[in-house]
N, CA, C and O atoms as CSV, one atom per row, in Angstrom:
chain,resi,resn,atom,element,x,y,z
A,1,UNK,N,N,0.835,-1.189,0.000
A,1,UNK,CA,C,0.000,0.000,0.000
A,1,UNK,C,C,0.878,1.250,0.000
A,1,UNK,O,O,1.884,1.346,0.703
A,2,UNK,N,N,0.328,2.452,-1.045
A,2,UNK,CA,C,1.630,3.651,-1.004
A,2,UNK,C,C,0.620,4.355,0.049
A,2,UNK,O,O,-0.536,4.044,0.332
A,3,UNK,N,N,1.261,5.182,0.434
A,3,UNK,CA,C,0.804,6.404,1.001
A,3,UNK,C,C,-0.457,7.168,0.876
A,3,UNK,O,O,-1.188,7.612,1.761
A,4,UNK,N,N,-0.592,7.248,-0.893
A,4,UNK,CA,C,-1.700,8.071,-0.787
A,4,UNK,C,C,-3.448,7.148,-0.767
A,4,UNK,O,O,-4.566,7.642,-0.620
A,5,UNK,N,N,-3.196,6.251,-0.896
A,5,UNK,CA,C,-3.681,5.145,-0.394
A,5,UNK,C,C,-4.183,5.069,1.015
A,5,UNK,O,O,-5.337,5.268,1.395
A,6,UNK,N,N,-3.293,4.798,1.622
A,6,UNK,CA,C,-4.193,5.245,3.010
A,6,UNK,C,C,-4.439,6.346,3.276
A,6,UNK,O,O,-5.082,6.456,4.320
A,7,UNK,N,N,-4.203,7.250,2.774
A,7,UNK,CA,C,-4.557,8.954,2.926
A,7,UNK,C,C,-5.900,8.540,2.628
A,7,UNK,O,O,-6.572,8.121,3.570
A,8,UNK,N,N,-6.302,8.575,1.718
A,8,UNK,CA,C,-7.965,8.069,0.963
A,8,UNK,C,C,-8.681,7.716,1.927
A,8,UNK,O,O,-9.599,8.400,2.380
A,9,UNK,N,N,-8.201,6.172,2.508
A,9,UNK,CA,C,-8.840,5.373,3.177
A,9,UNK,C,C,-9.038,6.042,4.529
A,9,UNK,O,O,-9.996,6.286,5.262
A,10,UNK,N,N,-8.096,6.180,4.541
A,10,UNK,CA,C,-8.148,7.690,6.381
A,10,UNK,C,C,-9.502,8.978,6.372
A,10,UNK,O,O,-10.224,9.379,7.285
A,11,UNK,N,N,-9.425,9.333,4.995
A,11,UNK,CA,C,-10.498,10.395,4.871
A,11,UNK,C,C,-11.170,10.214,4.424
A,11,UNK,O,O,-11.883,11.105,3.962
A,12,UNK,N,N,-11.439,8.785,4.231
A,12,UNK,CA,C,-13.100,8.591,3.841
A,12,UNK,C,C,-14.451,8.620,4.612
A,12,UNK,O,O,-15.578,8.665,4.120
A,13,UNK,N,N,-14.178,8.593,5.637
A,13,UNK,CA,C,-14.917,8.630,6.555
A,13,UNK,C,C,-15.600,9.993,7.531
A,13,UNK,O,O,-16.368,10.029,8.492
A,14,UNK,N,N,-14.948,10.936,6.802
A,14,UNK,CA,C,-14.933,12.295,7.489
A,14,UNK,C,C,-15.853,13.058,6.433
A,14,UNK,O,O,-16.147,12.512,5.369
A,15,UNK,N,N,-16.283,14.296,6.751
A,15,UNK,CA,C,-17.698,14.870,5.721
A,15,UNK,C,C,-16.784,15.360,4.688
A,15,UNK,O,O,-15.555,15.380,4.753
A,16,UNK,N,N,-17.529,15.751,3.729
A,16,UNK,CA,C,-16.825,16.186,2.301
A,16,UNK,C,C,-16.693,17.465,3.088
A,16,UNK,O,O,-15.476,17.615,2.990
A,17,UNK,N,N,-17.142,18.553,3.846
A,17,UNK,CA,C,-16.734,19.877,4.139
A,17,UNK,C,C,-15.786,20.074,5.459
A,17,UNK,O,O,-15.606,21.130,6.067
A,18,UNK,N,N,-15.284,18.922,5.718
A,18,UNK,CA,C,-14.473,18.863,6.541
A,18,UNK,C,C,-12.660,19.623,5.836
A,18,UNK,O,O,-11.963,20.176,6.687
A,19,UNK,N,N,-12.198,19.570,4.600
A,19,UNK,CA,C,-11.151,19.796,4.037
A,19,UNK,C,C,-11.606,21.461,3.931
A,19,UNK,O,O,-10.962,22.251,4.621
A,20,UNK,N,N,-12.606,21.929,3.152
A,20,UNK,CA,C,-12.959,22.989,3.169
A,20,UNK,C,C,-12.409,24.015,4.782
A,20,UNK,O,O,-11.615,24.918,5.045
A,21,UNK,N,N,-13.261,23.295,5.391
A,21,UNK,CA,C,-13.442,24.138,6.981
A,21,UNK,C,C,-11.589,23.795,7.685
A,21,UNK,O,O,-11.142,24.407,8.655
A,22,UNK,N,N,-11.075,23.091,7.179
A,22,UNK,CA,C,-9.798,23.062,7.585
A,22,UNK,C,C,-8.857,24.187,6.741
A,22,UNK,O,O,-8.056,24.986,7.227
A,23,UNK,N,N,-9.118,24.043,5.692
A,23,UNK,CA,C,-8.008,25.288,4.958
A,23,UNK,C,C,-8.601,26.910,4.948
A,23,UNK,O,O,-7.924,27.804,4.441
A,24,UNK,N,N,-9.910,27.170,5.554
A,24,UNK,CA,C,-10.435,28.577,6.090
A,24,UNK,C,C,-10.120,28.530,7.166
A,24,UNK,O,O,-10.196,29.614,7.745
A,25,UNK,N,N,-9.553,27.177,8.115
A,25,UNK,CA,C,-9.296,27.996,9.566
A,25,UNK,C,C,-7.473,28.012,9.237
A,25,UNK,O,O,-6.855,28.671,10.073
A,26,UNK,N,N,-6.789,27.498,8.359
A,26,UNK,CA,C,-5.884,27.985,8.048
A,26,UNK,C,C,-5.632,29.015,7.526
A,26,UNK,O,O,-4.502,29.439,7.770
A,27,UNK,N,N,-6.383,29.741,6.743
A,27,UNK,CA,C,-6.153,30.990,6.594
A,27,UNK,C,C,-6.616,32.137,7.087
A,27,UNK,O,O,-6.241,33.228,6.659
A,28,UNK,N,N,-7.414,31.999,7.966
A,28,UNK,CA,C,-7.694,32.334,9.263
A,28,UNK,C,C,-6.275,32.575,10.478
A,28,UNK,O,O,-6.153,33.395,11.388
A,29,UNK,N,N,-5.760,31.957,10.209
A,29,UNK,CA,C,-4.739,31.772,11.657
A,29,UNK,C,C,-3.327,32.499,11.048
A,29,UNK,O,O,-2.448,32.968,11.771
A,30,UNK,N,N,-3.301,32.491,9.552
A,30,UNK,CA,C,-2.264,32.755,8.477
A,30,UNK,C,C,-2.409,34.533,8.851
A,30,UNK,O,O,-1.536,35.383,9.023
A,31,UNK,N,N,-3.867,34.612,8.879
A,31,UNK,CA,C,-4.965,36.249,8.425
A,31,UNK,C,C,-4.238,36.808,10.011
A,31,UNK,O,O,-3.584,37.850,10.043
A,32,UNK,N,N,-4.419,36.135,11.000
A,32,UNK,CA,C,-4.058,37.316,12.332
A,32,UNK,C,C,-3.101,36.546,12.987
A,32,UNK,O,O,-3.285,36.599,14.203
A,33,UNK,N,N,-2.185,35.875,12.681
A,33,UNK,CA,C,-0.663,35.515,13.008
A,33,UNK,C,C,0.177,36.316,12.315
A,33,UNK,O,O,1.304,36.579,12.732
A,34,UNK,N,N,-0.218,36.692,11.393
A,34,UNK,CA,C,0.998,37.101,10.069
A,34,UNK,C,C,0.630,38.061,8.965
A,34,UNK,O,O,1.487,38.752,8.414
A,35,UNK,N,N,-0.309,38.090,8.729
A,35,UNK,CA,C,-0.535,39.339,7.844
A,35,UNK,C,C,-1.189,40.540,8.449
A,35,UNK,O,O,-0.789,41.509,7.803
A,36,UNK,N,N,-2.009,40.923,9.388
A,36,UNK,CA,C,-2.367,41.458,10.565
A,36,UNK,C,C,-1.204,42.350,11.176
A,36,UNK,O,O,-1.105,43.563,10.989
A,37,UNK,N,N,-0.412,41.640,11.868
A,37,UNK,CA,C,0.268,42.592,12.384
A,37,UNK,C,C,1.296,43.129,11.450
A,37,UNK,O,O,1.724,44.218,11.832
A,38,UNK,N,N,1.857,42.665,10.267
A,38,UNK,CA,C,2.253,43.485,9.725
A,38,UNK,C,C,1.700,44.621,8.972
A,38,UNK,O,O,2.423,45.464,8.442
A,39,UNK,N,N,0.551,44.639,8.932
A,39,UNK,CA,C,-0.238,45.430,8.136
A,39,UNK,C,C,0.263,46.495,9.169
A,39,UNK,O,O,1.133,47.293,8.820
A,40,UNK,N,N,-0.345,46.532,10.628
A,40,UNK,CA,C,-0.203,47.254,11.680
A,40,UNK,C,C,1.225,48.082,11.741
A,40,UNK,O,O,1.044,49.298,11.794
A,41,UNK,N,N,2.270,47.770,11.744
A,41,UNK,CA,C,3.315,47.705,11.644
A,41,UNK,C,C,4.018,48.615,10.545
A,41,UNK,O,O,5.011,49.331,10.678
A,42,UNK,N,N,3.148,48.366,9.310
A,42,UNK,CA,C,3.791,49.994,8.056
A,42,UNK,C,C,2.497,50.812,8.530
A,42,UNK,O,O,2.673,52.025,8.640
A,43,UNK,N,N,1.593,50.461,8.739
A,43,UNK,CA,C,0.500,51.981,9.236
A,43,UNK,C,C,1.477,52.745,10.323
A,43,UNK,O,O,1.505,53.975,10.281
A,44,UNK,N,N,2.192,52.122,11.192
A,44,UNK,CA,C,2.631,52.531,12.517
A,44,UNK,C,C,3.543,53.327,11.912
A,44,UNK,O,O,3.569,54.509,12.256
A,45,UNK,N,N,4.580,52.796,10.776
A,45,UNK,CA,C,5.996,53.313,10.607
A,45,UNK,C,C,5.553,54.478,9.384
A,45,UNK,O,O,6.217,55.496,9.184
A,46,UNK,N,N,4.603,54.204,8.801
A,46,UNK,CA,C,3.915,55.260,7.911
A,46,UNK,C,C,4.038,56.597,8.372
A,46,UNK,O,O,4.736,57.515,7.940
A,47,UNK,N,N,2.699,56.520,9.972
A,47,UNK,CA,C,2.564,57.594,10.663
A,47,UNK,C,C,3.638,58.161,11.273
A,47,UNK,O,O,3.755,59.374,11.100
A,48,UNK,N,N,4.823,57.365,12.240
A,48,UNK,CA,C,5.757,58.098,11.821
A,48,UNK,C,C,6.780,59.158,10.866
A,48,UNK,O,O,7.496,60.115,11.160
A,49,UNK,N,N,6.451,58.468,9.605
A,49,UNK,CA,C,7.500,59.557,8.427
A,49,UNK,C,C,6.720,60.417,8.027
A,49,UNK,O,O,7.117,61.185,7.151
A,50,UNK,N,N,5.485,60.529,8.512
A,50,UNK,CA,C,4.491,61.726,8.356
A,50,UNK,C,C,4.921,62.770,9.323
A,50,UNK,O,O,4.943,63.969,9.043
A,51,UNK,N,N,5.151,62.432,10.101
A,51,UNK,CA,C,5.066,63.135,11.916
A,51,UNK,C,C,6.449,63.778,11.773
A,51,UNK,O,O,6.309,64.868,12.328
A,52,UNK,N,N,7.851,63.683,11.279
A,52,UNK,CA,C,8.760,64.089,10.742
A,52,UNK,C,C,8.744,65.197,10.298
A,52,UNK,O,O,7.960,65.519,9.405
A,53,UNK,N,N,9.614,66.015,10.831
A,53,UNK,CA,C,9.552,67.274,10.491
A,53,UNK,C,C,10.925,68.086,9.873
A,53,UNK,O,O,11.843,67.348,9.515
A,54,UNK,N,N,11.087,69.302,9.752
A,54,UNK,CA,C,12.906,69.516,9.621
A,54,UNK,C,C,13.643,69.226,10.762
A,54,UNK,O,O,13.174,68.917,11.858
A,55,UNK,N,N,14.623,69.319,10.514
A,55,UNK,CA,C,15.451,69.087,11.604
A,55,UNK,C,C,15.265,68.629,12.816
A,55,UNK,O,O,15.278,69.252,13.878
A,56,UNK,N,N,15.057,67.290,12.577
A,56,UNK,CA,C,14.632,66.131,13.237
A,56,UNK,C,C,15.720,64.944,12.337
A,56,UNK,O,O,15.993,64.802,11.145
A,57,UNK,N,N,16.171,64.170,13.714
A,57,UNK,CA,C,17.553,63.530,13.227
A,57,UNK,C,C,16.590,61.971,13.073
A,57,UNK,O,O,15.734,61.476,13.807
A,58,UNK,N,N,17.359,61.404,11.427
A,58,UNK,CA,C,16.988,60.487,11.427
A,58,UNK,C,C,17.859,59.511,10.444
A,58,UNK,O,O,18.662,59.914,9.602
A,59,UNK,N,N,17.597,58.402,10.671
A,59,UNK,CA,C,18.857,57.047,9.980
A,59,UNK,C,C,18.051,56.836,9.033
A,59,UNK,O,O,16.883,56.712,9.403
A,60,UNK,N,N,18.270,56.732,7.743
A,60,UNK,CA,C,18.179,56.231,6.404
A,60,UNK,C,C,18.954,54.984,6.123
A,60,UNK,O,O,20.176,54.841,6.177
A,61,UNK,N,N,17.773,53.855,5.727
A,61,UNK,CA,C,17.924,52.177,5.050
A,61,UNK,C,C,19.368,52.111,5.151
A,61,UNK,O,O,19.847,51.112,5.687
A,62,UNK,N,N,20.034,52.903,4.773
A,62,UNK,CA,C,21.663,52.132,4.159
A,62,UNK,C,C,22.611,52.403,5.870
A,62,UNK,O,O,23.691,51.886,6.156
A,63,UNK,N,N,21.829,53.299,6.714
A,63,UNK,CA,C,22.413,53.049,8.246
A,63,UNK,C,C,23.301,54.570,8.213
A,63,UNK,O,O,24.315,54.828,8.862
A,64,UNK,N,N,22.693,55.318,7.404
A,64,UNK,CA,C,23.592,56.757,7.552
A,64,UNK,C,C,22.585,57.197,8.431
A,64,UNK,O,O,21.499,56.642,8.596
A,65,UNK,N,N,23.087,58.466,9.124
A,65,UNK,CA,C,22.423,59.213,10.392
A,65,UNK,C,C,22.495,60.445,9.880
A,65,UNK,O,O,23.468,60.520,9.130
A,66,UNK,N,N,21.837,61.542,9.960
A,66,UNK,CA,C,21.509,62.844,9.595
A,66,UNK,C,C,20.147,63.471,9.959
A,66,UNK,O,O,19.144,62.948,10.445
A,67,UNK,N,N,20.394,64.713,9.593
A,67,UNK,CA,C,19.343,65.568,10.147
A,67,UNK,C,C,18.578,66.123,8.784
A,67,UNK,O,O,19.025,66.662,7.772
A,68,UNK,N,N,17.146,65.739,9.216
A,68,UNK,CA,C,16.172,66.572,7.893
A,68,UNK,C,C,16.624,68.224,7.578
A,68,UNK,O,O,16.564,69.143,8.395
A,69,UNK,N,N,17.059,68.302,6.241
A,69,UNK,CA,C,16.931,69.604,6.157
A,69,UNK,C,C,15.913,70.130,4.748
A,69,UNK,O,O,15.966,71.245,4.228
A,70,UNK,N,N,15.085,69.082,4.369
A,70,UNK,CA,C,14.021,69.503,3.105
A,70,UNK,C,C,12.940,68.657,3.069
A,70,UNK,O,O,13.328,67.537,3.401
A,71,UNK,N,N,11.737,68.667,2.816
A,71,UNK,CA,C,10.892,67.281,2.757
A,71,UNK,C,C,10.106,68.003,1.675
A,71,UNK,O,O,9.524,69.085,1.752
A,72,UNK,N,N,10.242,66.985,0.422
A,72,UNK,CA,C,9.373,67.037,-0.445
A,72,UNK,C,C,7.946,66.245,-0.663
A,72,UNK,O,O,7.226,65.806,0.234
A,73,UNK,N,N,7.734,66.178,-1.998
A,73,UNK,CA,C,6.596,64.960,-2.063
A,73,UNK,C,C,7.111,63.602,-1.936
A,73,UNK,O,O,6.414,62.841,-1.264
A,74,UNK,N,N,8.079,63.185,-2.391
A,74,UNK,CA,C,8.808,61.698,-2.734
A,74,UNK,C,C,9.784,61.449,-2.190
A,74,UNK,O,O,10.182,60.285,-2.137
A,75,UNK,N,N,10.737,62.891,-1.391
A,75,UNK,CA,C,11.884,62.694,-1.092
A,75,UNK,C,C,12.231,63.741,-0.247
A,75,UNK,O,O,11.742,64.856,-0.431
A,76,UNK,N,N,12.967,63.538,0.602
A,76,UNK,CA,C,13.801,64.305,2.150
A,76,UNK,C,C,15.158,64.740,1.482
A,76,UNK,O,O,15.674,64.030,0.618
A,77,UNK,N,N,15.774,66.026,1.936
A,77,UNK,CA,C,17.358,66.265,2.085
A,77,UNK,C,C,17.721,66.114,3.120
A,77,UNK,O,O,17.132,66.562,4.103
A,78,UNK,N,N,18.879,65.383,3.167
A,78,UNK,CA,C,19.382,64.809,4.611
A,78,UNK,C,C,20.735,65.538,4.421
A,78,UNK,O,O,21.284,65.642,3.324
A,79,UNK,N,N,21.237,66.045,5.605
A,79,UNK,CA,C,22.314,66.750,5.849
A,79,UNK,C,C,23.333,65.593,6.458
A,79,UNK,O,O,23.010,65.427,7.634
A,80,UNK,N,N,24.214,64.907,6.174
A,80,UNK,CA,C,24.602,63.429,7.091
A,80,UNK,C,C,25.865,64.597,7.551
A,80,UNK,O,O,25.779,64.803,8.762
A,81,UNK,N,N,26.887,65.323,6.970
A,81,UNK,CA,C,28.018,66.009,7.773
A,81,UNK,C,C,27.815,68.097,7.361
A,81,UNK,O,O,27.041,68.733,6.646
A,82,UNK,N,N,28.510,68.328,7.911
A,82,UNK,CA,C,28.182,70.275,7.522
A,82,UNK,C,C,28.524,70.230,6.452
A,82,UNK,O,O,29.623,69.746,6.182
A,83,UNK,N,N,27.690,70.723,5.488
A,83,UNK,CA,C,27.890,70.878,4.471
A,83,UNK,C,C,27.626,69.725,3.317
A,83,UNK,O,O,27.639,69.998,2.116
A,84,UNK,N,N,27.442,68.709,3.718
A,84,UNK,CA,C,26.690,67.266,3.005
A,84,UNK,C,C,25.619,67.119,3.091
A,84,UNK,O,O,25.220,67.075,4.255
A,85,UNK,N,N,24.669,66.978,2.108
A,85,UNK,CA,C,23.262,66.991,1.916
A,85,UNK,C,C,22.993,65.892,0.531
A,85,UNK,O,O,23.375,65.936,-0.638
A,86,UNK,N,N,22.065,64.822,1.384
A,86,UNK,CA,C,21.742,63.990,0.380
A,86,UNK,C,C,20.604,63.459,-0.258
A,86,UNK,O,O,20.453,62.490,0.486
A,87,UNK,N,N,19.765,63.373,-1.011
A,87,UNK,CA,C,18.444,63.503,-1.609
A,87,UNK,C,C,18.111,62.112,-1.484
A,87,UNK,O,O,18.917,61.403,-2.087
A,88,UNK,N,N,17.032,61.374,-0.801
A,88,UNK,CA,C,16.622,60.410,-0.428
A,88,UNK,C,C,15.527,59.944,-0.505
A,88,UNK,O,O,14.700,60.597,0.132
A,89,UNK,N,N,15.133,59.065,-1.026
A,89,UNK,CA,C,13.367,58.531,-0.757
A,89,UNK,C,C,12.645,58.759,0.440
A,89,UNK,O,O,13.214,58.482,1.496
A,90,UNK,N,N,11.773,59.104,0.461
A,90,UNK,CA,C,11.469,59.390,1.823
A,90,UNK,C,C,10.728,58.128,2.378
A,90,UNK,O,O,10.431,58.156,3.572
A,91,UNK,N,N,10.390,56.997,1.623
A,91,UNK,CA,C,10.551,55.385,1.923
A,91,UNK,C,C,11.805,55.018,2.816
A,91,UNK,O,O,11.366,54.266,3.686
A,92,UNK,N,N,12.748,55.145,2.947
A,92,UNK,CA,C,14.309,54.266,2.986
A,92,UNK,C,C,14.476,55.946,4.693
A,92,UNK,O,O,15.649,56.126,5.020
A,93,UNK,N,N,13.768,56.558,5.220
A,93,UNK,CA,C,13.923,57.309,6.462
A,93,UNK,C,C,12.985,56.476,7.154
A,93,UNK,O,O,11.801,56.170,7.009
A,94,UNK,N,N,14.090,56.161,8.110
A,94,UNK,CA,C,13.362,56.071,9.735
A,94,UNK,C,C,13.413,56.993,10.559
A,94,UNK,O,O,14.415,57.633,10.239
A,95,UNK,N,N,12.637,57.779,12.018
A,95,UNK,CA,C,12.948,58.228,12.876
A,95,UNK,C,C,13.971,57.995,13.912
A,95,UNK,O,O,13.751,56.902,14.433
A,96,UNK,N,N,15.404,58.807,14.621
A,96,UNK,CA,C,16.296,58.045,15.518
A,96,UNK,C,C,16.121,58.913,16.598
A,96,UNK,O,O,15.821,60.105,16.665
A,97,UNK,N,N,16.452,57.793,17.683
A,97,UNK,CA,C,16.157,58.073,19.096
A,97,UNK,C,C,17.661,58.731,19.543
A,97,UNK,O,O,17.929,59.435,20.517
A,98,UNK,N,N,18.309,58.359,18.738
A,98,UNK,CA,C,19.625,58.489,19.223
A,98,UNK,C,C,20.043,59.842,18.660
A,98,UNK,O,O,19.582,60.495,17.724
A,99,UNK,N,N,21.276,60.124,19.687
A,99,UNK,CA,C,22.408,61.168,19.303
A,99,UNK,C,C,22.985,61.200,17.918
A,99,UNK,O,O,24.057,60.595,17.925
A,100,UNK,N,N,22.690,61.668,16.748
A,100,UNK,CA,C,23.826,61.424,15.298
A,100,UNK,C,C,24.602,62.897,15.286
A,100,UNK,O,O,24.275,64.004,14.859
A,101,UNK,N,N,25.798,62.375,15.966
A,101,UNK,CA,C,27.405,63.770,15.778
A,101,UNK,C,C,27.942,63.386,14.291
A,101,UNK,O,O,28.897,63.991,13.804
């Protein structure tokens, strides 16, 4: 006997909407284990890069540290040293808690 063989014979006995009601409570559990809180999670970091203002220090994706000195529609100027200013997605800014000298 292979495998799928007794698979058959195992679920024959169970209702035809039994497979159904098993893969909706799987995606069910998929729905608020895992897609749920990340949803939560870019709303959260969203409202942050809204809340951003000038000169307000913040780390950009690639791990540079600088201070807002422009905010456009699509994109921030980041000042990373005096006199260095760099044009950035305003996707790829996080807010920092920290000191950037």
């Amino acid at each position: 006997m292979d495998l799928l063989t007794i698979f058959l014979q195992a679920a024959g006995g169970q209702s035809p909407y039994s497979g159904i009601i098993m893969i909706v409570a799987m995606v069910a559990i998929f729905y608020f284990f895992m897609i749920r809180p990340q949803q939560k999670k870019q709303k959260d970091i969203q409202k942050a890069r809204e809340a951003l203002q000038t000169g307000d220090k913040v780390i950009i994706s690639g791990g540079i540290y600088g201070k807002i000195k422009e905010i456009g529609d699509i994109y921030m100027i980041i000042e990373v040293a005096d006199g260095v200013k760099i044009k950035v997605d305003k996707t790829s800014v996080f807010a920092s808690s920290e000191d950037s000298k």
